[in-house]
MARGULUM-247326 format. One record per residue (C-alpha): residue in one letter; residue number from 0; x negated, y negated, z negated. Coordinates in pm, 1 decimal. Layout:
// residues N
@aa: a | i: NUM | px: X | py: Y | pz: Z
...
//
This chain:
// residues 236
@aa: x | i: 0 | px: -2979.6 | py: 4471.2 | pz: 1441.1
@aa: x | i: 1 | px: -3209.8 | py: 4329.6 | pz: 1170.7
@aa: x | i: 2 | px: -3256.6 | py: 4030.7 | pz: 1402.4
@aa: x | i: 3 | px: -2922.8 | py: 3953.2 | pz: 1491.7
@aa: x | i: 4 | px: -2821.6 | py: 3961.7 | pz: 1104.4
@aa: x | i: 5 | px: -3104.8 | py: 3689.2 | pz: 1024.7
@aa: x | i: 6 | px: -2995.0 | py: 3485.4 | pz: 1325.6
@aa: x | i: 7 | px: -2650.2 | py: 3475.8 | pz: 1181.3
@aa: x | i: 8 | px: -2720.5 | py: 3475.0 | pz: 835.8
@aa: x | i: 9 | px: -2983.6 | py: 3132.0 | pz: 945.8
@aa: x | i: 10 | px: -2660.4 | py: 2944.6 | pz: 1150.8
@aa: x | i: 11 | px: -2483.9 | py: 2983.2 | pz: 848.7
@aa: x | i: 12 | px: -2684.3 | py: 2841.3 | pz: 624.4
@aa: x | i: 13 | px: -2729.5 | py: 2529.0 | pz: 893.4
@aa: x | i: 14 | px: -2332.9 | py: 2506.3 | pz: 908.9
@aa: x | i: 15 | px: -2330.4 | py: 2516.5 | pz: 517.5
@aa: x | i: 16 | px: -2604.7 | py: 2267.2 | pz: 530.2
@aa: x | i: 17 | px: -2494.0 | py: 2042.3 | pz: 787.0
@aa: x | i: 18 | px: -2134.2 | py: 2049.5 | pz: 650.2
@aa: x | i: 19 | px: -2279.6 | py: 1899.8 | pz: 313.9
@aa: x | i: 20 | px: -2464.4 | py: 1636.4 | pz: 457.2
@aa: x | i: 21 | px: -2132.3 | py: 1528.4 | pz: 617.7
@aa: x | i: 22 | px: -1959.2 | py: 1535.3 | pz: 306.9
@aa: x | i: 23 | px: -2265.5 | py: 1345.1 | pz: 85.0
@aa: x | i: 24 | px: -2280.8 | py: 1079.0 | pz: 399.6
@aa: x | i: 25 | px: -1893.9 | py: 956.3 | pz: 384.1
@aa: x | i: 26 | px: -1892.1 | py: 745.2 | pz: 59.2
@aa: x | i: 27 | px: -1605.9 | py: 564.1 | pz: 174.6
@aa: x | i: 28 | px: -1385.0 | py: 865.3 | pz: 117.3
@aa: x | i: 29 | px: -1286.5 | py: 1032.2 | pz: -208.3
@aa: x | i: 30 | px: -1027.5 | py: 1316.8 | pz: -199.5
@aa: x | i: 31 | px: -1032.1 | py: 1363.9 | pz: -631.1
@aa: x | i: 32 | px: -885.5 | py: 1065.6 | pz: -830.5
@aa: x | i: 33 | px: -1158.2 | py: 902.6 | pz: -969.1
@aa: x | i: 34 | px: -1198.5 | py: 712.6 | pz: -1310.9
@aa: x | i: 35 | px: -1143.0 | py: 337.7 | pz: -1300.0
@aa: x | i: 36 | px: -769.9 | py: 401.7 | pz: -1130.4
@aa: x | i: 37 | px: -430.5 | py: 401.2 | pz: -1367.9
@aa: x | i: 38 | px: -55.9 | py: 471.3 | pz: -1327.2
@aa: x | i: 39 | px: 85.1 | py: 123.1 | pz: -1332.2
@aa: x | i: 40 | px: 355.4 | py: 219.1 | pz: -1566.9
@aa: x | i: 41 | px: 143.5 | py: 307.4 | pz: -1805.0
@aa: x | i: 42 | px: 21.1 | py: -32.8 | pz: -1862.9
@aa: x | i: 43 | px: 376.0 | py: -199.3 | pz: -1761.0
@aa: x | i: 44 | px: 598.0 | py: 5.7 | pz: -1911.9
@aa: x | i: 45 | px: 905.2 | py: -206.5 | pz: -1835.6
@aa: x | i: 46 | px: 771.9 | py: -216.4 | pz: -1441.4
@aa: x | i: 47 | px: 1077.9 | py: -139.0 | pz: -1199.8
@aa: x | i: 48 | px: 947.2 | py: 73.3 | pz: -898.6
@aa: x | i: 49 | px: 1115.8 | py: 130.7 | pz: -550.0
@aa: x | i: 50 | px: 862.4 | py: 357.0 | pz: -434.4
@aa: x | i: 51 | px: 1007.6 | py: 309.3 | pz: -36.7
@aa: x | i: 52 | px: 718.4 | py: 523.3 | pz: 84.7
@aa: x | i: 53 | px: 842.1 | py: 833.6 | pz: -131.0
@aa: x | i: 54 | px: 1186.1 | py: 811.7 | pz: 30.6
@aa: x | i: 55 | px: 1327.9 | py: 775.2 | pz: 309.2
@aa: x | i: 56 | px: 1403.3 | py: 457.7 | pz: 298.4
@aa: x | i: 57 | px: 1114.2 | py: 271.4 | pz: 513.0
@aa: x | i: 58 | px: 1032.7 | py: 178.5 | pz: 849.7
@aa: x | i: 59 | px: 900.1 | py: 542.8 | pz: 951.6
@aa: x | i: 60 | px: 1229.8 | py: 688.1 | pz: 834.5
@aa: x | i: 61 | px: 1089.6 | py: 933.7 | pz: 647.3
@aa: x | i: 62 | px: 862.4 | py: 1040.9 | pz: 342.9
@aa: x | i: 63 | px: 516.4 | py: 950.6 | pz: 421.9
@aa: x | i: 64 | px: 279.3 | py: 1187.5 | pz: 371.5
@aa: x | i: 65 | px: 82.4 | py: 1235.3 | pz: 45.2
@aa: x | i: 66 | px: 345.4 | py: 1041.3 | pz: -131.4
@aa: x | i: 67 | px: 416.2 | py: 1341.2 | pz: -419.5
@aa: x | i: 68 | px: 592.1 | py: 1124.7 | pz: -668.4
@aa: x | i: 69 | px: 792.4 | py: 795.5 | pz: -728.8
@aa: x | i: 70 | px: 530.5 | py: 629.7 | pz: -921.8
@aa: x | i: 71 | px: 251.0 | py: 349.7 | pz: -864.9
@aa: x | i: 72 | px: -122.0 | py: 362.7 | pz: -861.3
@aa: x | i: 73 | px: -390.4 | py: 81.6 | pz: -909.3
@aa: x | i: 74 | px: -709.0 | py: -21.4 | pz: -1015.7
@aa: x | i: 75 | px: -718.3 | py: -54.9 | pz: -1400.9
@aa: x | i: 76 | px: -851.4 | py: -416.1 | pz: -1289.7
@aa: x | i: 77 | px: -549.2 | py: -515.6 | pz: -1082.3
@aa: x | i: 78 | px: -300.0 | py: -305.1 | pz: -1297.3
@aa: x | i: 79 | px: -408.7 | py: -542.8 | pz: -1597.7
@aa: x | i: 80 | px: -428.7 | py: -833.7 | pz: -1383.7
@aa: x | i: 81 | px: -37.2 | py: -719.6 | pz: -1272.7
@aa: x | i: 82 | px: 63.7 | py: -719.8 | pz: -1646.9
@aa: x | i: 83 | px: 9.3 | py: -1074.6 | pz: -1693.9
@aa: x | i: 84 | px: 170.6 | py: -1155.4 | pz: -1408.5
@aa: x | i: 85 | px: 496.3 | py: -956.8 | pz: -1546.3
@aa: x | i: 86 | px: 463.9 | py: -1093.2 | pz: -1875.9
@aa: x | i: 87 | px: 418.3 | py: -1449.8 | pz: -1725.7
@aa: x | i: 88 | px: 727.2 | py: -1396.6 | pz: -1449.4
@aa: x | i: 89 | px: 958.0 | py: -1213.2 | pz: -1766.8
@aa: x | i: 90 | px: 878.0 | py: -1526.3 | pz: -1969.6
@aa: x | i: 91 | px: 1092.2 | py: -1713.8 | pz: -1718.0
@aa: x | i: 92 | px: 1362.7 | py: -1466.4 | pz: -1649.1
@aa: x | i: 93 | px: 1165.4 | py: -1244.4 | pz: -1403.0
@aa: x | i: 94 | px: 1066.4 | py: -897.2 | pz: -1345.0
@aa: x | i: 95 | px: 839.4 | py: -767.7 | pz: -1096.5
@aa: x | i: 96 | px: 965.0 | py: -490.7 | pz: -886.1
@aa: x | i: 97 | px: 715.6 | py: -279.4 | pz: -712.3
@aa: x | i: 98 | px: 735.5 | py: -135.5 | pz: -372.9
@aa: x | i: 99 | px: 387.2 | py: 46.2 | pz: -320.3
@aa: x | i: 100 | px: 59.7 | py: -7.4 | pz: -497.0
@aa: x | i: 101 | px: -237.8 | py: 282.3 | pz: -401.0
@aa: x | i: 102 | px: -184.1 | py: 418.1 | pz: -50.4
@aa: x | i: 103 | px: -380.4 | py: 708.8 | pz: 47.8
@aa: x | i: 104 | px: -555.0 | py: 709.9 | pz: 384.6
@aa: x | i: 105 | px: -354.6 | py: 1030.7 | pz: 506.2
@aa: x | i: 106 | px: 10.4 | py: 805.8 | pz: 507.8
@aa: x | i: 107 | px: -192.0 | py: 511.3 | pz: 673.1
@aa: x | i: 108 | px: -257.3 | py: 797.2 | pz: 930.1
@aa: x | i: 109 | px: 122.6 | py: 889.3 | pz: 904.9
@aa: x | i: 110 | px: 171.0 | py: 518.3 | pz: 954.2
@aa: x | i: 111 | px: -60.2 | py: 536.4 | pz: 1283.4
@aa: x | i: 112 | px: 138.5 | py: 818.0 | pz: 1420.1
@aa: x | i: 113 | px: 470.5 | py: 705.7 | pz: 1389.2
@aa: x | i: 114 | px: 341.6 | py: 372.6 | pz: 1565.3
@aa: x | i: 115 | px: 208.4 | py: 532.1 | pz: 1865.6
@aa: x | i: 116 | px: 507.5 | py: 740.1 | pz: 1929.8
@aa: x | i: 117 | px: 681.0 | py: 487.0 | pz: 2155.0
@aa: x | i: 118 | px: 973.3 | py: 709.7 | pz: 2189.8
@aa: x | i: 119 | px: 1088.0 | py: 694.6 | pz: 1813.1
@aa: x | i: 120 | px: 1292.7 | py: 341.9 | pz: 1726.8
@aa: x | i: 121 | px: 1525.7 | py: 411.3 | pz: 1478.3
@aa: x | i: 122 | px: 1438.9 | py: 153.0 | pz: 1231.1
@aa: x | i: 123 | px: 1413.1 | py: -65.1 | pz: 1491.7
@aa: x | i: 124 | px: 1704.3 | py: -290.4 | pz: 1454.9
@aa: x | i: 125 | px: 1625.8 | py: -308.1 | pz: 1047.2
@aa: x | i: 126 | px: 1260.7 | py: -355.0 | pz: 1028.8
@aa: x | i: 127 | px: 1110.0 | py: -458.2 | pz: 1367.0
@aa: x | i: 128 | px: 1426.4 | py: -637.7 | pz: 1581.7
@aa: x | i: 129 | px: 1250.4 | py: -842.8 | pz: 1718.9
@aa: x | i: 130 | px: 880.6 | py: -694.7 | pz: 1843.5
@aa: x | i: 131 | px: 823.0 | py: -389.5 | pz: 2101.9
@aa: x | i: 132 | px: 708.3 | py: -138.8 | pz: 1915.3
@aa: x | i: 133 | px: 390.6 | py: -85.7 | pz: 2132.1
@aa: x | i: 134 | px: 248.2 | py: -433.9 | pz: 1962.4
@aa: x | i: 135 | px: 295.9 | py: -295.3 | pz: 1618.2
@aa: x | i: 136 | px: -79.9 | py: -239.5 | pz: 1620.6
@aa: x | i: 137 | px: -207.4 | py: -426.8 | pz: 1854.3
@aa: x | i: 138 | px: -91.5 | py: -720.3 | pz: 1633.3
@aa: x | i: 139 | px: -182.5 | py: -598.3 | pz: 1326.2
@aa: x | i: 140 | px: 135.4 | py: -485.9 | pz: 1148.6
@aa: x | i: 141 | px: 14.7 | py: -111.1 | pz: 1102.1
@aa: x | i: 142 | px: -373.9 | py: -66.0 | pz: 1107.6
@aa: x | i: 143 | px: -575.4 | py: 253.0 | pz: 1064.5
@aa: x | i: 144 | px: -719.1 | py: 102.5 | pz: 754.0
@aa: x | i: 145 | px: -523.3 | py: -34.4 | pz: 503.7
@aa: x | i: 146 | px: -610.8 | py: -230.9 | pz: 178.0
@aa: x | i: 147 | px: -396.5 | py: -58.9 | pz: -1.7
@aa: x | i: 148 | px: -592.8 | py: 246.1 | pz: 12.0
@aa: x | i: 149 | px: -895.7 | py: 61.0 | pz: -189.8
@aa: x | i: 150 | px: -643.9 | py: 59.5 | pz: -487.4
@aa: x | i: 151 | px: -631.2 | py: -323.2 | pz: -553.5
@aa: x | i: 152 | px: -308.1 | py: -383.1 | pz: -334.8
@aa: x | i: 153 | px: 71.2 | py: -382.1 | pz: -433.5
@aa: x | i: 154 | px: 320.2 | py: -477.4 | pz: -229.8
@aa: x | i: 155 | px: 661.1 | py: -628.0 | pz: -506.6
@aa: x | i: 156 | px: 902.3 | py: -897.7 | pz: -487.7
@aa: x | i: 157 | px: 1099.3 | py: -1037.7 | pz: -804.4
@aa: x | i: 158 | px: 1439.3 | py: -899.2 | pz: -980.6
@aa: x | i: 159 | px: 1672.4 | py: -1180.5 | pz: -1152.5
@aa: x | i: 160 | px: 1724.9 | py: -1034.8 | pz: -1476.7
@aa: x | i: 161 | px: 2030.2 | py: -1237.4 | pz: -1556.6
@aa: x | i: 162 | px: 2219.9 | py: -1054.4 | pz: -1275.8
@aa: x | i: 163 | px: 1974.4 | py: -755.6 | pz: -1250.1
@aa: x | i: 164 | px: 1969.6 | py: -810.7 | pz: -844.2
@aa: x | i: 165 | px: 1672.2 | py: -889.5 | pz: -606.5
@aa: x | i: 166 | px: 1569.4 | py: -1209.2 | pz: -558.1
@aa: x | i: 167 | px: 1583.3 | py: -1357.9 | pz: -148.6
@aa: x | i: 168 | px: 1295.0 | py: -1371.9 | pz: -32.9
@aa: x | i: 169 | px: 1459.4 | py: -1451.6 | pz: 345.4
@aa: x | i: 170 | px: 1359.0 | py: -1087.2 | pz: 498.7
@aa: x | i: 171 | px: 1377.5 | py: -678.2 | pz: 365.5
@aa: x | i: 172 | px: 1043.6 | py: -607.9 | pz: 201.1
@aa: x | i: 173 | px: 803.9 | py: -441.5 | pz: 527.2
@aa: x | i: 174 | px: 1033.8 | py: -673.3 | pz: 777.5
@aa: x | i: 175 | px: 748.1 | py: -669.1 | pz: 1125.7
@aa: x | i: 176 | px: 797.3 | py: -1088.8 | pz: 1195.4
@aa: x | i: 177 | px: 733.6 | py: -1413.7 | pz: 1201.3
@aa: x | i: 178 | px: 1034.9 | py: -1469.4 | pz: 905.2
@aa: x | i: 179 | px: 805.5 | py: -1238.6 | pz: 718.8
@aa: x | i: 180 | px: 494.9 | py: -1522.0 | pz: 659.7
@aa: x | i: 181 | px: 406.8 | py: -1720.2 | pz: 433.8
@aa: x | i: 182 | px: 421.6 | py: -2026.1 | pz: 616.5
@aa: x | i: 183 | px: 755.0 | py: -2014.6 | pz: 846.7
@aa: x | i: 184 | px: 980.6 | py: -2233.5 | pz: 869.0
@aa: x | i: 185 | px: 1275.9 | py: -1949.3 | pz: 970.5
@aa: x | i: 186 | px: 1404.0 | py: -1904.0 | pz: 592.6
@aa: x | i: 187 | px: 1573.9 | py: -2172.7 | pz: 395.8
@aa: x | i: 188 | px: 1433.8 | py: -2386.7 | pz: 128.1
@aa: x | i: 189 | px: 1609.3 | py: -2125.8 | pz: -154.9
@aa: x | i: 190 | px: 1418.6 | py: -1902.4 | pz: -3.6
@aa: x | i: 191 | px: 1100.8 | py: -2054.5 | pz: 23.7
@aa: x | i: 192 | px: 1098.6 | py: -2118.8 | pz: -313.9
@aa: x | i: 193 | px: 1173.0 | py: -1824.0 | pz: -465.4
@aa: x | i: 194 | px: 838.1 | py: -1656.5 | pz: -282.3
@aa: x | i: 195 | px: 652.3 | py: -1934.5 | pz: -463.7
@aa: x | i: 196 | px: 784.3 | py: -1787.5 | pz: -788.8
@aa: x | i: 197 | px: 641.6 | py: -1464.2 | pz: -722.0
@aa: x | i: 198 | px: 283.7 | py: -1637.0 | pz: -527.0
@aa: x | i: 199 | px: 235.5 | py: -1842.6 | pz: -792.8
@aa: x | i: 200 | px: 205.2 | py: -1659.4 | pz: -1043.6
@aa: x | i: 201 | px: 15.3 | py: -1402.1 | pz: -822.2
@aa: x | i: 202 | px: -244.6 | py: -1629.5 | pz: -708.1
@aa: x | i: 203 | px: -264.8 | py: -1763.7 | pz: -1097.2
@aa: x | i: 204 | px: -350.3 | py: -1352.9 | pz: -1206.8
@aa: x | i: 205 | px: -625.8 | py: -1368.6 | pz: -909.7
@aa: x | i: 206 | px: -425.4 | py: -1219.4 | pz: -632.3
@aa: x | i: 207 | px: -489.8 | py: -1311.3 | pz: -278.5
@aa: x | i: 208 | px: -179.8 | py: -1327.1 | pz: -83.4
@aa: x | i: 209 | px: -172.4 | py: -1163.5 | pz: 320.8
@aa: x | i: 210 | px: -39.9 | py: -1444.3 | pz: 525.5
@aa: x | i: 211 | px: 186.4 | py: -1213.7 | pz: 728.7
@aa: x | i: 212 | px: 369.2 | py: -1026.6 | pz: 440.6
@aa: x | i: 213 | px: 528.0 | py: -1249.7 | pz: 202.3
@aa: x | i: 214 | px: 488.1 | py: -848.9 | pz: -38.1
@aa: x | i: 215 | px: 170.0 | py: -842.0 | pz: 7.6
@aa: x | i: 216 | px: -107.1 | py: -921.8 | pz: -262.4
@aa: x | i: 217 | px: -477.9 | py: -817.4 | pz: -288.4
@aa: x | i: 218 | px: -702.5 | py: -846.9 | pz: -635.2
@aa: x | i: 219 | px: -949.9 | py: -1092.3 | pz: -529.2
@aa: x | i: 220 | px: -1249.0 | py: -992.4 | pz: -734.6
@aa: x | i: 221 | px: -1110.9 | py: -601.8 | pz: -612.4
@aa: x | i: 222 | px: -1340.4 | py: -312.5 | pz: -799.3
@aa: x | i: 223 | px: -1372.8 | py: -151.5 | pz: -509.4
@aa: x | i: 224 | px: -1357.7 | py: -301.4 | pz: -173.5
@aa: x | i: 225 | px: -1553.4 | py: -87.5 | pz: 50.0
@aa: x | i: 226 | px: -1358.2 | py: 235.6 | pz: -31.7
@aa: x | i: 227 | px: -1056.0 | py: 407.6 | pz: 114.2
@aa: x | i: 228 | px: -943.9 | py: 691.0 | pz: -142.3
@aa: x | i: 229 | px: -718.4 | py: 984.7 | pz: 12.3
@aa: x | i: 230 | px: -633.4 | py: 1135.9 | pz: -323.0
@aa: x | i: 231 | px: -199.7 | py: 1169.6 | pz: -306.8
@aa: x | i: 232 | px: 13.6 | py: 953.5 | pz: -500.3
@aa: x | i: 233 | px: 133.3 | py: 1171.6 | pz: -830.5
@aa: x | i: 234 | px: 193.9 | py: 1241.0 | pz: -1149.6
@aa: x | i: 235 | px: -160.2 | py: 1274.2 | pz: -1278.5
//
């Protein structure tokens, strides 16, 4: 009996063991909030968010997972970096309307799901008309990494704040299509150039702009670009 109790008591300890090696060899995953990462409006207090993610109101059709709270999450770096850009854009009659900043790994994975259930189209005809939903990944519109998740991503488009509405930017913010780049010719020239409002003064602040997603901006000098953080969006 003696035995048997140190042979269990010894694959414990390995499991303990062996668990916290695992743990100590995945620094590209955090699950607390670390420092270095803000609430956006407490640096733009006049920011407008549509948190789409939190609601319904998104190509899933549901709330994503981890999504605990209307509000937006970044870097301090490309929070500060997304003041100037609001104080620059208000200058001229602009605001900045934010759609999702921090994204936690477990909605990308919510994100993965929903893609690979073939059977499930009904946001089809609003966000993805035009592509079979079995190339959503395969051509990169939904990947099992997103840059969000490093912190130093937001996704926003522009409010007129003479008439308080959005300004057209040619397709629905997450819109899966060719209308949706940077470079097609599919929109008008309106439209055109009110996405240069917003990428100018992106690219001016040191945002990178995704080719695909007219949204989409990345920090370029990004605090931390080899990390995926899984901590849930919140009140913190």
């Amino acid at each position: 009996m003696l035995k048997i109790i140190a042979k269990t008591i010894c694959v414990l300890l390995i499991i303990a063991l062996v668990g916290c090696v695992n743990v100590s060899e995945s620094p590209t995953l955090e699950s607390a909030v670390p420092s270095g990462f803000v609430l956006v409006t407490d640096v733009i207090p006049d920011a407008i968010l549509e948190i789409r993610y939190y609601s319904t109101y998104n190509f899933v059709g549901e709330r994503i997972d981890d999504y605990l709270a209307p509000v937006a999450i970044l870097s301090e770096q490309a929070a500060n970096a997304l003041k100037s850009v609001n104080d620059e854009l208000r200058a001229q009659g602009y605001a900045v309307k934010i759609f999702d900043a921090y994204r936690p790994q477990g909605a990308v994975a919510h994100f993965v799901r929903w893609a690979n259930d073939l059977n499930d189209i009904t946001t089809k005809e609003f966000f993805y008309p035009d592509i079979d939903k079995d190339r959503i990944i395969p051509d990169r519109y939904i990947m099992e990494r997103s840059g969000h998740s490093r912190g130093s991503t937001v996704d926003l488009t522009l409010i007129d704040m003479k008439t308080g509405k959005e300004l057209d930017m040619g397709t629905p913010f997450d819109f899966f299509g060719l209308p949706s780049h940077h470079d097609t010719d599919l929109i008008t020239s309106e439209q055109t150039a009110n996405r240069l409002i917003l990428k100018n003064a992106m690219e001016k602040a040191g945002f990178l702009p995704y080719d695909e997603e007219w949204w989409h901006y990345t920090l370029d000098n990004e605090p931390f670009p080899d990390t995926y953080f899984e901590f849930p969006v919140k009140n913190y």
